[in-house]
PLY file of the C-alpha trace (Angstrom):
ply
format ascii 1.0
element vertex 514
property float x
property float y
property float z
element edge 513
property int vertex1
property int vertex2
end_header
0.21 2.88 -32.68
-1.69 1.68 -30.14
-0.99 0.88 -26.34
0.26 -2.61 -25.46
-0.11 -3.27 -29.24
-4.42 -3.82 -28.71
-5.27 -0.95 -26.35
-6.41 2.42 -27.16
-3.91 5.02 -26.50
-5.99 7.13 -23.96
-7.92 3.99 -22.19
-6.21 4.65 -19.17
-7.04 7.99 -19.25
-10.52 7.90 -17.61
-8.98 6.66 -14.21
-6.93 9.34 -13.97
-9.18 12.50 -13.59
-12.01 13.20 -10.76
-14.27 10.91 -11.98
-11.65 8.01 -11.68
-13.93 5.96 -9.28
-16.59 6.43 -11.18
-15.67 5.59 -14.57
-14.21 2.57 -12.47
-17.74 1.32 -11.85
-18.92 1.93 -15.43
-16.77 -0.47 -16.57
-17.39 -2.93 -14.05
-20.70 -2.78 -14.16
-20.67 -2.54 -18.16
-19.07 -5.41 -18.26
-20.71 -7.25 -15.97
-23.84 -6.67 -17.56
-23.51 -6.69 -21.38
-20.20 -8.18 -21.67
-18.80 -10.88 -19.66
-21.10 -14.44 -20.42
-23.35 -14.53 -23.19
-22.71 -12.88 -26.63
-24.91 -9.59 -26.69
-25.40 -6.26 -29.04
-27.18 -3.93 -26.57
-28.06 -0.61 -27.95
-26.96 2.67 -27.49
-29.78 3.34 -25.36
-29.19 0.65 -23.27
-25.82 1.35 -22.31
-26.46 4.98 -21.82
-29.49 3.59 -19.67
-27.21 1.58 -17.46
-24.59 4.13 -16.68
-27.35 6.36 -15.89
-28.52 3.47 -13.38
-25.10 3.37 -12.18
-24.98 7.26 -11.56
-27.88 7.04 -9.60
-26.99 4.42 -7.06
-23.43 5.50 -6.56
-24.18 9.28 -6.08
-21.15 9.64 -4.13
-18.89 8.99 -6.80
-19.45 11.80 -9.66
-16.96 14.64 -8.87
-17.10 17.67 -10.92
-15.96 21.45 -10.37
-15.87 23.07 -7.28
-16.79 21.57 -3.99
-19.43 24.10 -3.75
-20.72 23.33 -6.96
-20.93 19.34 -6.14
-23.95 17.84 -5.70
-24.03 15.98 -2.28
-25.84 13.04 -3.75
-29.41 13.72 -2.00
-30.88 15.18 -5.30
-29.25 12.58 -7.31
-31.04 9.51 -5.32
-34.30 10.70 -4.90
-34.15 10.96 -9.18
-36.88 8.88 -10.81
-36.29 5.82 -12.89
-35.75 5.99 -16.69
-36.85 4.14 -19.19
-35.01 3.04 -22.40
-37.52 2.70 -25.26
-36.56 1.79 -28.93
-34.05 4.34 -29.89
-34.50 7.09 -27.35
-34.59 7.20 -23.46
-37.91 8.39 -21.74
-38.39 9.70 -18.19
-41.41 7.51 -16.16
-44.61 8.64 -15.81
-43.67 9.68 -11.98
-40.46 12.37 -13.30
-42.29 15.76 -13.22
-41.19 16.26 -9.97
-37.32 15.61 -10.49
-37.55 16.29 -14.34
-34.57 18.76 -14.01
-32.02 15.95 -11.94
-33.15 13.71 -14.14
-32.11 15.54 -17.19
-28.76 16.72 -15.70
-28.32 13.01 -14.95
-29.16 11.95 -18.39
-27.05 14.01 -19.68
-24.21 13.45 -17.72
-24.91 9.29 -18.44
-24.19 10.53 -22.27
-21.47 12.00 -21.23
-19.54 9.30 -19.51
-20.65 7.16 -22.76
-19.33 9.23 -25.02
-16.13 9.50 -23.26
-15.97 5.58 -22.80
-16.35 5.73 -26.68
-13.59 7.86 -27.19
-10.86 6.41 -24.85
-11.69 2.89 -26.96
-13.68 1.10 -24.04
-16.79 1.36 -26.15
-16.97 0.13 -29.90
-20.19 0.97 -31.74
-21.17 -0.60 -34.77
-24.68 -0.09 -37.32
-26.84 -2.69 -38.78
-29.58 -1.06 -40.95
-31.11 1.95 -38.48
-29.91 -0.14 -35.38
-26.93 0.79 -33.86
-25.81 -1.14 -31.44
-22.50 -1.12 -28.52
-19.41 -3.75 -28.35
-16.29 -3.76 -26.37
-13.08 -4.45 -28.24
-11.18 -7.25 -26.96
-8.55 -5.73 -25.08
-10.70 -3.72 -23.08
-12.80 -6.67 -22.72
-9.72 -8.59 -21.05
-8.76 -5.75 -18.75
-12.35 -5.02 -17.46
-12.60 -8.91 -16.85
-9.23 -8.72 -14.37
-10.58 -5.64 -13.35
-13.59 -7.01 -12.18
-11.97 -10.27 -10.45
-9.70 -7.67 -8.94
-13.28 -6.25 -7.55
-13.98 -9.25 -6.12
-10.71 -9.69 -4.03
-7.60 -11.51 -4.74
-8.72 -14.92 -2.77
-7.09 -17.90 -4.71
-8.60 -21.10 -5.37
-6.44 -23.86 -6.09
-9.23 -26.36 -5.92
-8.62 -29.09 -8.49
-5.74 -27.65 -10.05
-3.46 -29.71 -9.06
-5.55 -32.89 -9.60
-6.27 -31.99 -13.24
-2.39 -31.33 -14.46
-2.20 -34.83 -13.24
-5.23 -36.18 -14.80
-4.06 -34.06 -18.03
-0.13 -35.88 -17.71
-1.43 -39.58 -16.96
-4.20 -39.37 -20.16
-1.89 -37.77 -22.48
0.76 -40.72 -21.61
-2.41 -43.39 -21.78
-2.67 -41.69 -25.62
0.83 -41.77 -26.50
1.55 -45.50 -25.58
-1.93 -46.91 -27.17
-2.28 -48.67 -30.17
-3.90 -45.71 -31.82
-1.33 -43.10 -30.49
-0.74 -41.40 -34.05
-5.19 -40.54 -34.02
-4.40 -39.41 -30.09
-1.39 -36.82 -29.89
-3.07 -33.86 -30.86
-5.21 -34.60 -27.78
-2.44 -35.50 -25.56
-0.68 -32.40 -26.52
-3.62 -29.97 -26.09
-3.77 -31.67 -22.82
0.06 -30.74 -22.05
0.16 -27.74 -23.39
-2.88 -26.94 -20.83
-1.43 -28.32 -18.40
1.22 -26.03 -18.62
-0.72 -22.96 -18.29
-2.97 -24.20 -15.61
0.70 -24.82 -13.34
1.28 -21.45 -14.38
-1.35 -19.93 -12.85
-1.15 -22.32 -9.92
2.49 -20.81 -8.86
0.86 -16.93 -9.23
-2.25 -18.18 -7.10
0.67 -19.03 -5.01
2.39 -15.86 -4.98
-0.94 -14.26 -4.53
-0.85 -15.96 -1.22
2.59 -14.75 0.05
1.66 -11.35 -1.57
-1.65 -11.26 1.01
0.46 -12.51 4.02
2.59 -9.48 3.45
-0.15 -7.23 3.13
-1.74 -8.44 6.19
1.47 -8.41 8.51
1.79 -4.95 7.33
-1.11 -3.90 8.27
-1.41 -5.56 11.61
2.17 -4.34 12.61
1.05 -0.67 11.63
-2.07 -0.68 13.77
-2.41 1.50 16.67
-4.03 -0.68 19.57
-4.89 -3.79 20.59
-8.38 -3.64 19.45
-7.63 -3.02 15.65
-4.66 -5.32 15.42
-7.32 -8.53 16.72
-9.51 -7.16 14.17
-7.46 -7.21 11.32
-6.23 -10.18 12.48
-9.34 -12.18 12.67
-10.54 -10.33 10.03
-7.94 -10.26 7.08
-5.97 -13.27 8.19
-8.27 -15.89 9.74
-11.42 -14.84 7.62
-9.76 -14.31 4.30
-6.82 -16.03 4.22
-7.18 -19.43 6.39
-10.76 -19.90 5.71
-10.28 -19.64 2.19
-6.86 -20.45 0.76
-5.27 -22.43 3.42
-8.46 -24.92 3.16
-7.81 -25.47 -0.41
-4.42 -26.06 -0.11
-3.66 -28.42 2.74
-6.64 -30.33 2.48
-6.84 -33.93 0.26
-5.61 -31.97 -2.95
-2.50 -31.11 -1.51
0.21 -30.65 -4.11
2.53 -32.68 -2.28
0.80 -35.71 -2.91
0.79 -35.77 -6.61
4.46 -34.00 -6.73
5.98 -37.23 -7.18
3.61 -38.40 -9.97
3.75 -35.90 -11.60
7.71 -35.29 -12.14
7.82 -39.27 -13.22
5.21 -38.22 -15.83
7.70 -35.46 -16.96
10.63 -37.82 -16.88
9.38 -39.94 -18.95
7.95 -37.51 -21.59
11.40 -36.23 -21.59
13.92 -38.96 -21.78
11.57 -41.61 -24.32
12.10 -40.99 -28.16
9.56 -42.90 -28.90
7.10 -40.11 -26.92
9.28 -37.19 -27.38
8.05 -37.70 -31.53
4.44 -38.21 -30.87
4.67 -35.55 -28.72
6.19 -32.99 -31.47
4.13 -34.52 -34.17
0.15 -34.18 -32.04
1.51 -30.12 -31.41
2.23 -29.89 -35.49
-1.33 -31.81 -35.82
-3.75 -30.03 -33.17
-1.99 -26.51 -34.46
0.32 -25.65 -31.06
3.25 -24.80 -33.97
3.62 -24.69 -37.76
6.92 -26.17 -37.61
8.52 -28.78 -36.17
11.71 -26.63 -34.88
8.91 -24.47 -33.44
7.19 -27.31 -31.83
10.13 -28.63 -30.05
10.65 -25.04 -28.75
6.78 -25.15 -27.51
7.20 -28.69 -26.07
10.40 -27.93 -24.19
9.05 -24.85 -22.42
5.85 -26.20 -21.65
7.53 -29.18 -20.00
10.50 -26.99 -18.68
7.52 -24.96 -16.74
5.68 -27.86 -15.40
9.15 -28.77 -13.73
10.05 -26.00 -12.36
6.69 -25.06 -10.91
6.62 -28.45 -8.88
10.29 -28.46 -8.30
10.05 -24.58 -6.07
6.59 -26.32 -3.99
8.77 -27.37 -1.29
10.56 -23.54 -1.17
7.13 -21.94 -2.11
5.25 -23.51 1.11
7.93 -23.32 3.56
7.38 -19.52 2.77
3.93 -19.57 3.72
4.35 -21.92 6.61
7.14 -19.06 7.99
5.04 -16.12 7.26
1.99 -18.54 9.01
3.87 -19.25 12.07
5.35 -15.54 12.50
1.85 -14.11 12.56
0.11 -16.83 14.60
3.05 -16.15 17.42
2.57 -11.94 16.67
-0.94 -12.85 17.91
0.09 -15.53 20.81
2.68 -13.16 22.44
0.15 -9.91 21.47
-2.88 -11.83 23.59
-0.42 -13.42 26.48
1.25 -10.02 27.58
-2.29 -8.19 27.23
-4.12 -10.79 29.53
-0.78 -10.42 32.38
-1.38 -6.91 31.96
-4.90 -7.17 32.47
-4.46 -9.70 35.39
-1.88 -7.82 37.16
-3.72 -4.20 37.26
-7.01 -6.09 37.89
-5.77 -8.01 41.21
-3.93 -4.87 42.40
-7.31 -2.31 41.54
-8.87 -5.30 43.55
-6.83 -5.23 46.64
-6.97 -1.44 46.51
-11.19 -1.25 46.39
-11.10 -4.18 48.97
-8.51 -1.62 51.38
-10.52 1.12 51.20
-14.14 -0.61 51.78
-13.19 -2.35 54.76
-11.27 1.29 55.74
-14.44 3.16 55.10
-16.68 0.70 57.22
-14.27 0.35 60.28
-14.35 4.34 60.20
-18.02 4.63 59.77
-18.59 2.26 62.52
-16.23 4.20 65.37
-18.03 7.41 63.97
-14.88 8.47 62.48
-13.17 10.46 59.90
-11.93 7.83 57.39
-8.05 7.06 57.26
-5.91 7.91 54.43
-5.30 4.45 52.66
-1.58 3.13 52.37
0.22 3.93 49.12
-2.01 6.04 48.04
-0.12 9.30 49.62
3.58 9.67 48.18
6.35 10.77 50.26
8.53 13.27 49.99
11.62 13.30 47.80
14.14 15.42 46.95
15.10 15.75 43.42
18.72 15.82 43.74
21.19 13.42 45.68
24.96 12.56 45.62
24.01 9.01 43.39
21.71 10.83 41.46
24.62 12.93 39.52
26.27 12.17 36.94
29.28 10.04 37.28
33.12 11.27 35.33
33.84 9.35 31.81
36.20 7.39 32.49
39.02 7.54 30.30
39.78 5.54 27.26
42.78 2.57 27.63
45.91 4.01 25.19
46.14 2.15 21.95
49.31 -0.63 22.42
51.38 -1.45 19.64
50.85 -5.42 19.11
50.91 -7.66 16.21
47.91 -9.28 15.36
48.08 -13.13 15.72
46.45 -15.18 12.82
43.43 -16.84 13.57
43.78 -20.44 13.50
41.75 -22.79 11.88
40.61 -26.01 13.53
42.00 -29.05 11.32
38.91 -30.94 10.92
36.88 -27.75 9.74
39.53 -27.27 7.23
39.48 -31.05 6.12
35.88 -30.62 6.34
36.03 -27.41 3.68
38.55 -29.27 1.45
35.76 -32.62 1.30
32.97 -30.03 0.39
34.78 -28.21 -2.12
35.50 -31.84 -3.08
32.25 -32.76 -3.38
30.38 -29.50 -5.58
33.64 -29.75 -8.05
31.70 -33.10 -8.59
29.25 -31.27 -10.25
31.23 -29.26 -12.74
31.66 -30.91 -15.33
33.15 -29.28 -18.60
33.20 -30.58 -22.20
36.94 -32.09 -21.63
35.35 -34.28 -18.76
32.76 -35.74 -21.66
35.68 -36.39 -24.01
37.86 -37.72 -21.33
34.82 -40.32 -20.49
33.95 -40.93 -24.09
37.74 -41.53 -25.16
38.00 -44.43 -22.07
35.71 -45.98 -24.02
36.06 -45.48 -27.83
39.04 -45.69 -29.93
39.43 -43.46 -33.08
37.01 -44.33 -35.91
34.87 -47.03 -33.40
31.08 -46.99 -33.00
29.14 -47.24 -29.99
25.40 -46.97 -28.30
24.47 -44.92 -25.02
23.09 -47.87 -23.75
26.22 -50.16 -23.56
28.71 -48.07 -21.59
29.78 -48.68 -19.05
28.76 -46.38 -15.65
31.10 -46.99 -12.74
31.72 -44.04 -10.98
29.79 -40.94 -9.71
31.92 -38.98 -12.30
31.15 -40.92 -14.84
27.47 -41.37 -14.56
27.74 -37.06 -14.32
29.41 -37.35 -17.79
27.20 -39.48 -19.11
24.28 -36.74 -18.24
25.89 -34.17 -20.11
26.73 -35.91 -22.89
22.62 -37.01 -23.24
22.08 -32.68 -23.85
24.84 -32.91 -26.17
22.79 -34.61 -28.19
21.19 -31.73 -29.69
23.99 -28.97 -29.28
27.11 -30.57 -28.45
29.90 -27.88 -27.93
32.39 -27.21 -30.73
35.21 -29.63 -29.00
32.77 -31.88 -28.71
31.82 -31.97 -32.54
35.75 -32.36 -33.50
36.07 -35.93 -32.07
32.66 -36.92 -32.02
29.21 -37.20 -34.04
25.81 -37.83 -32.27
22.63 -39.39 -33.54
19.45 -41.01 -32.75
19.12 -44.77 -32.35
16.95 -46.02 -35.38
15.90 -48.75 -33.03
13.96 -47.72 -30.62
15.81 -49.11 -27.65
16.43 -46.94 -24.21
19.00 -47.31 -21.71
17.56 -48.80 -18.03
19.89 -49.88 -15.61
20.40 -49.02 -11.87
21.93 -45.15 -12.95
19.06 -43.71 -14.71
16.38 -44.80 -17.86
16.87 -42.99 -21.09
16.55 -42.84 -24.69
19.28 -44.98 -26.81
21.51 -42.86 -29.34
24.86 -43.52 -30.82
28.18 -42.41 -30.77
30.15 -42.35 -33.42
34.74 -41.06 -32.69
35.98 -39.55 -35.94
39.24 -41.14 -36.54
42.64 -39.11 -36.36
44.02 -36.77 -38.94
46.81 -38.01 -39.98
50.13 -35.57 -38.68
51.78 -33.78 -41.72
55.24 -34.63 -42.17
0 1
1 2
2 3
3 4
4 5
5 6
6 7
7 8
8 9
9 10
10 11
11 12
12 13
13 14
14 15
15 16
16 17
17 18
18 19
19 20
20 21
21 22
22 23
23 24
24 25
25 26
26 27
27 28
28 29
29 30
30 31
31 32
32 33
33 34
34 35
35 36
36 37
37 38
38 39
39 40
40 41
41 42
42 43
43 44
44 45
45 46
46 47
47 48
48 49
49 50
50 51
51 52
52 53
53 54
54 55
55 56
56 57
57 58
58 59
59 60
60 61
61 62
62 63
63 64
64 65
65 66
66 67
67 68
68 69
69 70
70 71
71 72
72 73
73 74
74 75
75 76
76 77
77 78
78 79
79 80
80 81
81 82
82 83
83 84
84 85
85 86
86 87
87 88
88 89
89 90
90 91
91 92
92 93
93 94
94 95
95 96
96 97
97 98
98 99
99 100
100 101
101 102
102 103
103 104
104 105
105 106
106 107
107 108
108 109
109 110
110 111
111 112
112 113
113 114
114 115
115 116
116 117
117 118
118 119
119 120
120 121
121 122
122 123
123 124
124 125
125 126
126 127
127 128
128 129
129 130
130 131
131 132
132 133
133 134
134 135
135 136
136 137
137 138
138 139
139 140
140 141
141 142
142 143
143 144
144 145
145 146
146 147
147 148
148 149
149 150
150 151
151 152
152 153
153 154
154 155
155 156
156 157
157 158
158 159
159 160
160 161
161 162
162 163
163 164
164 165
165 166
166 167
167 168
168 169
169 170
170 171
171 172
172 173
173 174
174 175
175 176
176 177
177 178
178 179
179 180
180 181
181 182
182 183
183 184
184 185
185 186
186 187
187 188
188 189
189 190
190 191
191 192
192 193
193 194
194 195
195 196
196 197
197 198
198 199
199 200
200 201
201 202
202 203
203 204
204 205
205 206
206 207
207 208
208 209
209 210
210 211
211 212
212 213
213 214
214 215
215 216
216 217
217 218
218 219
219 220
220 221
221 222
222 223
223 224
224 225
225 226
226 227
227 228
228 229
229 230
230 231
231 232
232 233
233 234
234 235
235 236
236 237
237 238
238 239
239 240
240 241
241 242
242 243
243 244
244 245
245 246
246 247
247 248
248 249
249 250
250 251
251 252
252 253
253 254
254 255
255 256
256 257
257 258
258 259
259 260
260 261
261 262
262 263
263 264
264 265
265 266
266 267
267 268
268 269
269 270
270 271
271 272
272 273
273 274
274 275
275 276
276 277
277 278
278 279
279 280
280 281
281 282
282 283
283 284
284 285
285 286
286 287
287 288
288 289
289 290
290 291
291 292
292 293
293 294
294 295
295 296
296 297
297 298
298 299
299 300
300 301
301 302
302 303
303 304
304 305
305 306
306 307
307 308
308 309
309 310
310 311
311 312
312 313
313 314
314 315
315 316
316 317
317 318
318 319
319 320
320 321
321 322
322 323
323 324
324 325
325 326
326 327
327 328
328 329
329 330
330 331
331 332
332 333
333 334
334 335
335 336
336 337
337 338
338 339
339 340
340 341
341 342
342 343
343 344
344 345
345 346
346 347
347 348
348 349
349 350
350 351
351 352
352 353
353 354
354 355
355 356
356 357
357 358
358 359
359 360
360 361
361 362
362 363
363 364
364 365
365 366
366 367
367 368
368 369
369 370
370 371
371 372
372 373
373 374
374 375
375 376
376 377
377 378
378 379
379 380
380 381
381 382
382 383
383 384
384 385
385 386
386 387
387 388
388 389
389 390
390 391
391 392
392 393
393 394
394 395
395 396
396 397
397 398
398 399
399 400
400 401
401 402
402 403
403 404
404 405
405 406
406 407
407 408
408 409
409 410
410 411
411 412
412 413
413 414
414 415
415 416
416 417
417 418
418 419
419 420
420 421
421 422
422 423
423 424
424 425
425 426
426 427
427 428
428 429
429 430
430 431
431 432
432 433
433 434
434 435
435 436
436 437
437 438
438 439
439 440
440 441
441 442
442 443
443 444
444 445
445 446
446 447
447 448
448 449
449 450
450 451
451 452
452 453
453 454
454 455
455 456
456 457
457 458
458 459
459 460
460 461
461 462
462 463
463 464
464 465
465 466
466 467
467 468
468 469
469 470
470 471
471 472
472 473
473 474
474 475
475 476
476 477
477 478
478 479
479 480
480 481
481 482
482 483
483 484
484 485
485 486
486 487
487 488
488 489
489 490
490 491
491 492
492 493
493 494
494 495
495 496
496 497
497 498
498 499
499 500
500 501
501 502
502 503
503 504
504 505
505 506
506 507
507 508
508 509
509 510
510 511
511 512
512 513
C-alpha cells in the first residue's frame, strides 16, 4: 500500500533526518534540471553528477555524525570539478590535489542517490546496456509544488479572471450557434476549465490573507522600531503590494466582470435547451461516461464558479481590513516615534544651548562655570503623610430588593416582530409549494410553469422551490403532484425571474372508502 495511494511509503522520510535540507535541494535541483520542461532520460551518471554538483556548492548543508567529525565546508569547496563520461564519473585533469575530498564527495553523491532511489523519488529503468533515471509521477508533482514553494508564495491573478469570462461567453457563443451539437465538447472543456482556474483563483486569494497574517505577525513580534520598518517595507510593501495588490486592483479587477459572469451562470443554469448541450459536449469530449455522472460534473463545476464569485465581495473586504490595520500599525508606529524624536531633540537643544552660553559668560568673567538649572535634583524624602497608603474602605451591605424587569422600548419590539416577519419569508417548506400549487390547480388538471400566476413575494418564493423540485421533489410533494420537462422548448420570462418551462401535472383524489 502505498502513501496517498501514488507515493512511496518512506518518501517523506529523507526530510526528516540531518540531511533534511539537503536532500531538500536534491530534489529541487533534480527536478529543476532533468525533470520539470522537456521530456529527458539522463543517466545514472548524470544524476549522481549533479547531486555531487549540488554537494559542492551548498557545503553547509551535509550534516553527518558528530560536530567534531563535520566537515566545515572549506575542504568541500575548494574540491575540483567532475566529469561524467559514458557510464562512469572521472575526476578532471586538475584533482590530484583534492583527489581524497573528491572521492569522499563522490561517494557521498552515490549515496544520497541511492537513498533517493530507495524512498521512491528516483525510478531507474534499462534499455540495452543504458540505464537511465525517471521520477515517478507523484514525486514529480510534489517536487514541482515544492519548488514553487522555493520560489515564494507570491500570487498572480493576472488574466484569470479575464479568461473564466472569455471561457463562459465562447462556450455560450457555441451552445446557441447553428452548429452547437459539433461545439459542446469545446464549450464544456472550456467550463469545466473554467472551473478549476476559479478554483485556484479563490486559494491565490487565501494565499493573500494567509501572507497578511504572516506579516502582521511578524511585525507585531519585532523588537524595535528599526526591524518592524524593515519588515514592513520589506515583507509588506515589497512583496505583497508590489506584487499582488497590482494584479488585483488594477484593470482586471474581478469586480468588473462579477456581474458578467453570474448572468453567464444564470443562464447556463435555468435554459433546457443549454442545460442538454451542456450534459451531452461533457459525455462527448470525455468529462463523464454517463449522463447521471455528467450532470453531477456539470452541477459542481457551475456550483463552484458561483460560489467563488459570490464570497469576492467578503473575500476583499478581508484584505482591505487586514490592509488598512497594518497601514495605520505603521502611521501611528512613525507619528509617535517622530513626537518622540521632536520632543527630546528640542529639549537636548535648549539644554546644549544653556550650557554654551553658561560656559562662555563664565569663561569671559574668568570664572568657575555655574551649575546649569535642572540638571542638579533636590532633595526628597522618601516618605510623607500622602505618600502612605490610604484604609480600604469598606464594602456597601448587600440590600434585599427585587429586581425590576427591563423594559423594552415598543418600537424595538415592533421592529423585532417585522424582522422576524421578514426572514420567515424565506422559509419556505414543502406545504407552502402545495398550498401555492393547489390555488392554482384542481385535482386531475394540467398546467405549465410559465402560465402561473406570480403575485406576491410568497408566491414568487414558492415558485423557486418548486423549479428544484423538479428533479427531487419531496415525498409530499410526489403524492399530489408529478413534474416533467416541457417538450417545447419554451421558458418562462416575465418581470419575476427567466426560466426553463416544465409542467405540472395534480393527481386527482382517491376516492374515500365507504
Amino acid at each position: 500500500m502505498s502513501l496517498f495511494g501514488l507515493l512511496h511509503d518512506d518518501a517523506f522520510l529523507i526530510f526528516s533526518r540531518e540531511q533534511r535540507y539537503f536532500y531538500a535541494r536534491v530534489v529541487v535541483d533534480l527536478f529543476r534540471r532533468f525533470f520539470s520542461d522537456t521530456v529527458t532520460f539522463p543517466t545514472r551518471t548524470e544524476v549522481v553528477a549533479a547531486i555531487y554538483d549540488c554537494l559542492r556548492a551548498n557545503p553547509d548543508l551535509w550534516r553527518e555524525g558528530d560536530s567534531d567529525d563535520r566537515d566545515d565546508g572549506t575542504s568541500v569547496l575548494s574540491a575540483p570539478d567532475i566529469r561524467s563520461n559514458g557510464r562512469q564519473l572521472r575526476r578532471s585533469s586538475q584533482a590530484s590535489e583534492g583527489s581524497a575530498v573528491q572521492d569522499e564527495m563522490r561517494s557521498r553523491a552515490w549515496r544520497a542517490y541511492n537513498r533517493l532511489l530507495r524512498t521512491g523519488w528516483l525510478d531507474e529503468e534499462v534499455y540495452g546496456l543504458r540505464v537511465t533515471v525517471d521520477m515517478p509521477p507523484a514525486a514529480m508533482l510534489l517536487a514541482d509544488r515544492l519548488a514553487a514553494l522555493e520560489k515564494g508564495l507570491s500570487a498572480s491573478f493576472r488574466g484569470v479572471v479575464s479568461l473564466i469570462r472569455g471561457s463562459l461567453s465562447s462556450a455560450l457563443t457555441d451552445l446557441m450557434s447553428d452548429s452547437a451539437d459539433t461545439r459542446a465538447p469545446g464549450a464544456a472543456a472550456g467550463i469545466h476549465k473554467a472551473a478549476e482556474m476559479a478554483l485556484g483563483f479563490s486559494r491565490e486569494l487565501r494565499m493573500v490573507l494567509a501572507s497578511l497574517r504572516t506579516i502582521e505577525r511578524e511585525i507585531l513580534g519585532s523588537d524595535s522600531l528599526k526591524t518592524r520598518l524593515e519588515m514592513f517595507f520589506r515583507d509588506f510593501i515589497g512583496q505583497l503590494v508590489l506584487k499582488d495588490f497590482e494584479s488585483i486592483y488594477k484593470t482586471n479587477h474581478p469586480y468588473r466582470y462579477k456581474d458578467e459572469i453570474l448572468g453567464y451562470l444564470e443562464r447556463l443554469e435555468d435554459e433546457g435547451l443549454l442545460r442538454r448541450l451542456l450534459l451531452e459536449g461533457y459525455i462527448s469530449s470525455e468529462l463523464a461516461p454517463t449522463t447521471d455522472e455528467a450532470r453531477a460534473l456539470v452541477d459542481a463545476d457551475l456550483f463552484t464558479l458561483r460560489t467563488v464569485f459570490d464570497s469576492l465581495d467578503q473575500t476583499y473586504e478581508r484584505i482591505n481590513a487586514f490592509r488598512v490595520r497594518l497601514e495605520t500599525r505603521l502611521r501611528n508606529t512613525i507619528k509617535y516615534a517622530d513626537l518622540g524624536d521632536q520632543r527630546h531633540g528640542q529639549r537636548i537643544g535648549a539644554l546644549i544651548a544653556r550650557l554654551d552660553s553658561g560656559l562662555a559668560s563664565a569663561a569671559a568673567l574668568g570664572i568657575e562655570p555655574p551649575a546649569p538649572d535642572s540638571l542638579m535634583v533636590g532633595e526628597m524624602a522618601p516618605w510623607a503623610e500622602h505618600l502612605l497608603r490610604e484604609p480600604v474602605t469598606p464594602h456597601p451591605a448587600v440590600r434585599d430588593d427585587t429586581l425590576q424587569p427591563r423594559r423594552i422600548s415598543p418600537a424595538l419590539l415592533a421592529w423585532r416582530a417585522r424582522l422576524r416577519q421578514y426572514n420567515d419569508l424565506f422559509i419556505v417548506h414543502p406545504q407552502h409549494v402545495l398550498a401555492f400549487l393547489d390555488r392554482h390547480l384542481t385535482p386531475g388538471e394540467h398546467g405549465e410553469a410559465r402560465l402561473l400566476p406570480l403575485e406576491t413575494v410568497e408566491d414568487f418564493l414558492a415558485f423557486e422551490h418548486l423549479r428544484r423540485y423538479r428533479h427531487a421533489p419531496p415525498a409530499v410533494v410526489q403524492a399530489r403532484y408529478r413534474l416533467a420537462p416541457c417538450p417545447i422548448g419554451l421558458v418562462r420570462d416575465d418581470e419575476w425571474l427567466r426560466c426553463e418551462n416544465f409542467l405540472i401535472h395534480r393527481l386527482p383524489q382517491p376516492e374515500t372508502a365507504r
